[in-house]
C-alpha positions in Angstrom: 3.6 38.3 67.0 5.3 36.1 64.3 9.1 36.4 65.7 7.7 35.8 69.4 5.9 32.6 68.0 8.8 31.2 65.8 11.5 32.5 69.2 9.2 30.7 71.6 9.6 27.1 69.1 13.2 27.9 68.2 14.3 28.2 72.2 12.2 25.0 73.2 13.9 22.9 70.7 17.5 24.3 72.3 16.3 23.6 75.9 14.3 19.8 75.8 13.4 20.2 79.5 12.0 24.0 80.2 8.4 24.7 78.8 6.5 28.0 78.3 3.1 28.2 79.8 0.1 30.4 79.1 -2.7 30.3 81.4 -5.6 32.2 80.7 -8.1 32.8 83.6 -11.9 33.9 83.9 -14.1 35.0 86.9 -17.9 35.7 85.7 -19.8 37.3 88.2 -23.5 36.7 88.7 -24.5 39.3 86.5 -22.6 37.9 83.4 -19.8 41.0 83.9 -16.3 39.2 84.5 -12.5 39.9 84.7 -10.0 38.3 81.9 -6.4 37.3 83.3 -3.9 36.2 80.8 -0.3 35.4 82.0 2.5 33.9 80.2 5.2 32.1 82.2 8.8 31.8 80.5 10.9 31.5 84.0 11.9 27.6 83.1 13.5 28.8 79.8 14.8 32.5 81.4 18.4 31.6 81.5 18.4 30.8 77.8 16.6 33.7 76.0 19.2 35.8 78.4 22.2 33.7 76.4 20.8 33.8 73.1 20.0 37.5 72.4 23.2 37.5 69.8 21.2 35.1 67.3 17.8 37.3 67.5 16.9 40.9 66.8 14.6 40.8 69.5 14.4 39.8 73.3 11.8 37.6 74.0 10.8 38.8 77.0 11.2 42.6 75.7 8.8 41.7 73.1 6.3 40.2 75.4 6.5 43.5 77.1 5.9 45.6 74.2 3.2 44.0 73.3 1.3 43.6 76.7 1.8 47.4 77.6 0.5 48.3 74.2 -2.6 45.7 74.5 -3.2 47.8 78.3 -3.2 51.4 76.4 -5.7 49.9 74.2 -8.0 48.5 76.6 -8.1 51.6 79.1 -10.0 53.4 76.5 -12.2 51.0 75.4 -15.6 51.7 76.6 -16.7 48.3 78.8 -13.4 47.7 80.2 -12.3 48.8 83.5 -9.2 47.9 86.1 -6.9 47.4 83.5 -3.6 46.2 85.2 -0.2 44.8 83.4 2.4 43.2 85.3 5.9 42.2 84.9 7.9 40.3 87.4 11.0 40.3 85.9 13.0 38.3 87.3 10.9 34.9 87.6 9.7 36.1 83.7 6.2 36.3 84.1 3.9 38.5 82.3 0.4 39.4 83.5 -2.2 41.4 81.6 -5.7 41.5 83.6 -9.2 43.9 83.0 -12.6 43.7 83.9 -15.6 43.2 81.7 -19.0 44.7 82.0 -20.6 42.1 79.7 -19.2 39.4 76.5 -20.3 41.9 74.1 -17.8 44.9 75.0 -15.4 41.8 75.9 -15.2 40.5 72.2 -15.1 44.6 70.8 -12.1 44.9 73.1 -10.4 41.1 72.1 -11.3 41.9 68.4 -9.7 45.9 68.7 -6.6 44.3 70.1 -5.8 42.2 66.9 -6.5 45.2 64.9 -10.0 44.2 64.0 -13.4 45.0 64.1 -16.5 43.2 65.7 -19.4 42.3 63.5 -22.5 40.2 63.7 -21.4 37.7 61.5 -17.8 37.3 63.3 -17.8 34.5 66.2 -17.8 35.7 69.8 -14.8 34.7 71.6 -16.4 34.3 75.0 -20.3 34.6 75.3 -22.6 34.5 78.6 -25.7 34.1 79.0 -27.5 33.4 82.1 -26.4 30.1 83.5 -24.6 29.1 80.4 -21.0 30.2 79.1 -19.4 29.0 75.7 -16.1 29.4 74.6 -14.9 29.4 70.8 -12.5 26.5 69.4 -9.6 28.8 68.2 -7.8 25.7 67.1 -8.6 25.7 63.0 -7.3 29.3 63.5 -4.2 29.1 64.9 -3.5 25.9 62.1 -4.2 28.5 59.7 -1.9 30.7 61.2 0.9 28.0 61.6 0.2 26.9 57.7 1.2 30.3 56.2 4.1 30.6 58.0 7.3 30.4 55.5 9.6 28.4 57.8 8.7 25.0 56.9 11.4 23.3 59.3 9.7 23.9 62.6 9.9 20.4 64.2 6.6 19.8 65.4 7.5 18.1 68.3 8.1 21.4 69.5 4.7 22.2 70.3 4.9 19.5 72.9 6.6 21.7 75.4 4.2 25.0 75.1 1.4 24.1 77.7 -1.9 26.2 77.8 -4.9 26.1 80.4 -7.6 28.0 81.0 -9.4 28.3 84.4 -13.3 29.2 84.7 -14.5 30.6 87.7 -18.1 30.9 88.6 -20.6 32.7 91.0 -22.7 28.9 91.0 -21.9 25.3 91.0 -21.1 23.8 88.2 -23.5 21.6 86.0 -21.5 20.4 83.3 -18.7 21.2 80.8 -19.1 20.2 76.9 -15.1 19.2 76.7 -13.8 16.1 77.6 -10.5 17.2 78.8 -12.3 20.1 81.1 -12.0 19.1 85.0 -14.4 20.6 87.5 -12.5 20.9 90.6 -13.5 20.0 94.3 -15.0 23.4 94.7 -17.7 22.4 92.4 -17.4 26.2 90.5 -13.9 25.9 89.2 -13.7 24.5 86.2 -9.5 23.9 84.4 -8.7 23.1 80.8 -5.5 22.4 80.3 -3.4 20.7 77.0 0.0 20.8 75.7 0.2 23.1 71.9 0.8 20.1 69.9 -2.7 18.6 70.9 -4.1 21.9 69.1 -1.9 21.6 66.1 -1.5 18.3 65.4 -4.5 16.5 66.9 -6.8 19.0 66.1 -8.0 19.2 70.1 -11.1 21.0 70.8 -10.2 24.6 72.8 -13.6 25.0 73.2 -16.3 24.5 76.0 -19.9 25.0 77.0 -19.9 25.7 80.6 -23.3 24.9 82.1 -23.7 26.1 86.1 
Protein backbone atom coordinates (compact mmCIF):
# COMPACT_ATOMS: atom_id res chain seq x y z
CA UNK A 1 0.00 0.00 0.00
CA UNK A 2 3.12 2.21 0.52
CA UNK A 3 4.36 2.09 -3.40
CA UNK A 4 0.61 2.78 -4.58
CA UNK A 5 0.55 5.87 -2.15
CA UNK A 6 4.09 7.30 -2.96
CA UNK A 7 3.08 6.22 -7.20
CA UNK A 8 -0.22 7.97 -6.88
CA UNK A 9 2.00 11.52 -5.43
CA UNK A 10 4.89 10.87 -7.76
CA UNK A 11 2.43 10.70 -11.05
CA UNK A 12 0.28 13.81 -9.88
CA UNK A 13 3.31 15.88 -9.59
CA UNK A 14 4.29 14.71 -13.49
CA UNK A 15 0.68 15.43 -14.72
CA UNK A 16 -0.53 19.12 -12.89
CA UNK A 17 -3.93 18.76 -14.53
CA UNK A 18 -5.31 14.93 -13.99
CA UNK A 19 -6.44 14.06 -10.40
CA UNK A 20 -7.20 10.64 -8.78
CA UNK A 21 -10.52 10.37 -6.99
CA UNK A 22 -11.75 7.98 -4.35
CA UNK A 23 -15.29 8.02 -3.61
CA UNK A 24 -16.55 5.97 -0.94
CA UNK A 25 -20.37 5.34 -0.88
CA UNK A 26 -22.93 4.09 1.93
CA UNK A 27 -26.61 2.97 1.73
CA UNK A 28 -28.02 2.05 5.42
CA UNK A 29 -31.15 0.48 5.29
CA UNK A 30 -33.86 0.93 7.94
CA UNK A 31 -32.79 -1.81 9.93
CA UNK A 32 -29.10 -0.36 10.43
CA UNK A 33 -27.83 -3.36 7.76
CA UNK A 34 -26.10 -1.36 4.75
CA UNK A 35 -23.91 -1.89 1.60
CA UNK A 36 -20.16 -0.28 1.47
CA UNK A 37 -18.99 0.89 -2.16
CA UNK A 38 -15.56 2.07 -2.51
CA UNK A 39 -14.27 3.09 -6.04
CA UNK A 40 -11.10 4.63 -7.13
CA UNK A 41 -10.98 6.61 -10.33
CA UNK A 42 -7.43 7.05 -12.09
CA UNK A 43 -8.95 7.52 -15.92
CA UNK A 44 -7.65 11.42 -15.90
CA UNK A 45 -3.99 10.21 -15.21
CA UNK A 46 -4.47 6.64 -17.38
CA UNK A 47 -2.33 7.65 -20.24
CA UNK A 48 0.61 8.44 -17.94
CA UNK A 49 0.90 5.41 -15.50
CA UNK A 50 0.65 3.43 -19.13
CA UNK A 51 4.07 5.66 -20.14
CA UNK A 52 5.77 5.41 -17.03
CA UNK A 53 5.87 1.70 -16.17
CA UNK A 54 9.88 1.72 -17.06
CA UNK A 55 10.66 3.96 -13.80
CA UNK A 56 8.39 1.62 -11.34
CA UNK A 57 8.37 -2.00 -10.36
CA UNK A 58 4.82 -1.95 -10.24
CA UNK A 59 1.77 -0.83 -12.44
CA UNK A 60 -0.45 1.22 -10.68
CA UNK A 61 -3.47 0.03 -11.83
CA UNK A 62 -2.05 -3.72 -11.52
CA UNK A 63 -1.55 -3.01 -8.01
CA UNK A 64 -4.90 -1.57 -7.43
CA UNK A 65 -6.13 -4.82 -8.75
CA UNK A 66 -4.18 -7.04 -6.66
CA UNK A 67 -5.21 -5.58 -3.82
CA UNK A 68 -8.99 -5.16 -4.45
CA UNK A 69 -9.42 -8.96 -5.57
CA UNK A 70 -7.47 -9.98 -2.48
CA UNK A 71 -9.72 -7.47 -0.09
CA UNK A 72 -13.05 -9.55 -2.08
CA UNK A 73 -11.48 -13.13 -1.10
CA UNK A 74 -11.31 -11.79 2.32
CA UNK A 75 -14.68 -10.48 2.69
CA UNK A 76 -16.64 -13.57 1.06
CA UNK A 77 -15.75 -15.44 4.10
CA UNK A 78 -16.32 -13.15 6.56
CA UNK A 79 -19.29 -14.02 8.45
CA UNK A 80 -21.80 -10.60 8.17
CA UNK A 81 -20.81 -9.82 4.72
CA UNK A 82 -22.69 -10.78 1.74
CA UNK A 83 -22.86 -9.76 -2.23
CA UNK A 84 -19.38 -9.20 -2.45
CA UNK A 85 -18.69 -7.83 -6.03
CA UNK A 86 -15.18 -6.24 -7.49
CA UNK A 87 -15.12 -4.57 -10.62
CA UNK A 88 -12.65 -3.42 -13.07
CA UNK A 89 -13.35 -1.36 -16.06
CA UNK A 90 -10.24 -1.25 -17.58
CA UNK A 91 -10.19 0.88 -19.91
CA UNK A 92 -11.69 4.14 -18.22
CA UNK A 93 -9.38 2.90 -15.00
CA UNK A 94 -11.80 2.46 -12.51
CA UNK A 95 -11.81 0.14 -9.70
CA UNK A 96 -14.93 -0.86 -7.70
CA UNK A 97 -15.01 -3.02 -4.64
CA UNK A 98 -18.82 -3.20 -3.09
CA UNK A 99 -20.40 -5.83 -0.14
CA UNK A 100 -23.27 -5.69 1.98
CA UNK A 101 -23.44 -5.39 5.74
CA UNK A 102 -25.75 -7.03 8.08
CA UNK A 103 -24.92 -4.61 10.93
CA UNK A 104 -21.60 -1.91 11.99
CA UNK A 105 -20.34 -4.52 14.16
CA UNK A 106 -19.54 -7.37 11.51
CA UNK A 107 -18.76 -4.15 9.24
CA UNK A 108 -15.70 -2.90 11.40
CA UNK A 109 -14.54 -7.06 12.03
CA UNK A 110 -14.48 -7.16 8.23
CA UNK A 111 -12.68 -3.32 7.74
CA UNK A 112 -10.28 -4.20 10.65
CA UNK A 113 -9.55 -8.13 9.06
CA UNK A 114 -8.75 -6.35 5.82
CA UNK A 115 -5.71 -4.34 7.30
CA UNK A 116 -4.58 -7.35 8.87
CA UNK A 117 -6.04 -6.59 12.20
CA UNK A 118 -8.22 -7.47 14.82
CA UNK A 119 -11.43 -5.81 16.38
CA UNK A 120 -11.51 -5.11 20.02
CA UNK A 121 -13.62 -3.11 22.42
CA UNK A 122 -11.22 -0.60 23.08
CA UNK A 123 -10.42 0.00 19.10
CA UNK A 124 -12.71 2.88 17.43
CA UNK A 125 -15.55 1.74 15.20
CA UNK A 126 -15.04 2.89 11.77
CA UNK A 127 -18.69 3.32 10.92
CA UNK A 128 -21.37 2.85 13.75
CA UNK A 129 -25.43 2.86 13.55
CA UNK A 130 -27.62 3.22 15.78
CA UNK A 131 -31.17 3.84 15.28
CA UNK A 132 -31.60 7.27 13.69
CA UNK A 133 -28.11 8.29 14.24
CA UNK A 134 -24.79 7.27 12.19
CA UNK A 135 -21.22 8.47 13.12
CA UNK A 136 -18.30 8.17 11.17
CA UNK A 137 -14.54 8.16 12.66
CA UNK A 138 -12.00 11.17 11.72
CA UNK A 139 -9.19 8.98 10.10
CA UNK A 140 -7.29 12.09 9.50
CA UNK A 141 -4.57 11.93 12.73
CA UNK A 142 -4.14 8.39 11.20
CA UNK A 143 -3.30 8.79 7.90
CA UNK A 144 -0.67 11.94 9.24
CA UNK A 145 0.80 9.24 11.14
CA UNK A 146 1.09 7.25 8.32
CA UNK A 147 2.46 10.02 5.97
CA UNK A 148 5.03 11.01 9.01
CA UNK A 149 6.88 7.59 8.98
CA UNK A 150 7.28 7.54 5.60
CA UNK A 151 11.20 7.84 4.58
CA UNK A 152 10.81 9.99 1.47
CA UNK A 153 10.91 13.29 2.93
CA UNK A 154 10.71 15.12 -0.63
CA UNK A 155 7.07 14.56 -1.31
CA UNK A 156 5.87 18.07 -2.28
CA UNK A 157 2.97 18.58 -0.43
CA UNK A 158 1.15 20.40 -2.87
CA UNK A 159 0.65 17.11 -4.27
CA UNK A 160 -2.10 16.24 -2.04
CA UNK A 161 -4.03 19.01 -3.73
CA UNK A 162 -4.95 16.95 -6.73
CA UNK A 163 -6.12 13.47 -4.81
CA UNK A 164 -9.87 14.36 -4.17
CA UNK A 165 -12.01 12.09 -1.81
CA UNK A 166 -15.89 12.07 -0.99
CA UNK A 167 -18.05 10.16 0.64
CA UNK A 168 -21.87 9.77 -0.06
CA UNK A 169 -24.49 8.78 2.70
CA UNK A 170 -27.55 7.37 1.83
CA UNK A 171 -30.54 6.89 4.01
CA UNK A 172 -33.91 5.07 4.43
CA UNK A 173 -35.25 8.81 6.27
CA UNK A 174 -34.79 12.38 5.79
CA UNK A 175 -32.07 13.89 6.96
CA UNK A 176 -31.88 15.93 10.26
CA UNK A 177 -28.59 17.19 10.48
CA UNK A 178 -24.80 16.43 9.76
CA UNK A 179 -22.09 17.34 12.58
CA UNK A 180 -19.45 18.45 9.59
CA UNK A 181 -19.32 21.62 8.19
CA UNK A 182 -18.21 20.68 4.81
CA UNK A 183 -21.11 17.76 4.69
CA UNK A 184 -24.04 18.87 2.06
CA UNK A 185 -27.44 17.39 2.27
CA UNK A 186 -28.69 17.16 -1.11
CA UNK A 187 -32.22 18.14 -2.58
CA UNK A 188 -33.45 14.68 -1.82
CA UNK A 189 -33.29 15.50 1.72
CA UNK A 190 -31.57 11.65 2.56
CA UNK A 191 -28.39 12.12 0.57
CA UNK A 192 -25.92 13.50 2.36
CA UNK A 193 -21.92 14.16 0.24
CA UNK A 194 -18.66 14.91 1.87
CA UNK A 195 -16.21 15.81 -0.30
CA UNK A 196 -12.38 17.53 0.19
CA UNK A 197 -9.25 17.52 -1.65
CA UNK A 198 -6.10 15.19 0.40
CA UNK A 199 -4.23 18.16 1.32
CA UNK A 200 -7.16 19.53 3.51
CA UNK A 201 -6.61 16.08 5.59
CA UNK A 202 -2.86 16.37 5.69
CA UNK A 203 -2.16 19.73 5.97
CA UNK A 204 -5.21 21.41 7.50
CA UNK A 205 -5.98 18.78 9.67
CA UNK A 206 -9.84 18.67 8.15
CA UNK A 207 -12.26 16.73 10.07
CA UNK A 208 -13.22 13.22 7.93
CA UNK A 209 -15.70 12.64 10.35
CA UNK A 210 -19.56 13.07 10.75
CA UNK A 211 -22.58 12.43 12.89
CA UNK A 212 -25.34 11.81 10.64
CA UNK A 213 -28.72 12.49 12.41
CA UNK A 214 -32.08 11.43 10.18
Amino acid sequence: MKKIFLFLLFISSLFLSSCIEITEEIIVNSDQSGKLNFKINLKKIGFLINTSKNYFDISLPDEINKQFASSAKILKNKEGISNVNYFKDKKNELFSLSFDFENTKELNNALYELFNNNKHFYKPSYIKINKKKLKKANFGPALRMYIRKQKNQNIDKELFELVTYKTIYHFPDKVKKASNKKAIIKNDETTVVFKCRLDEIINNKLNVGNRIYY
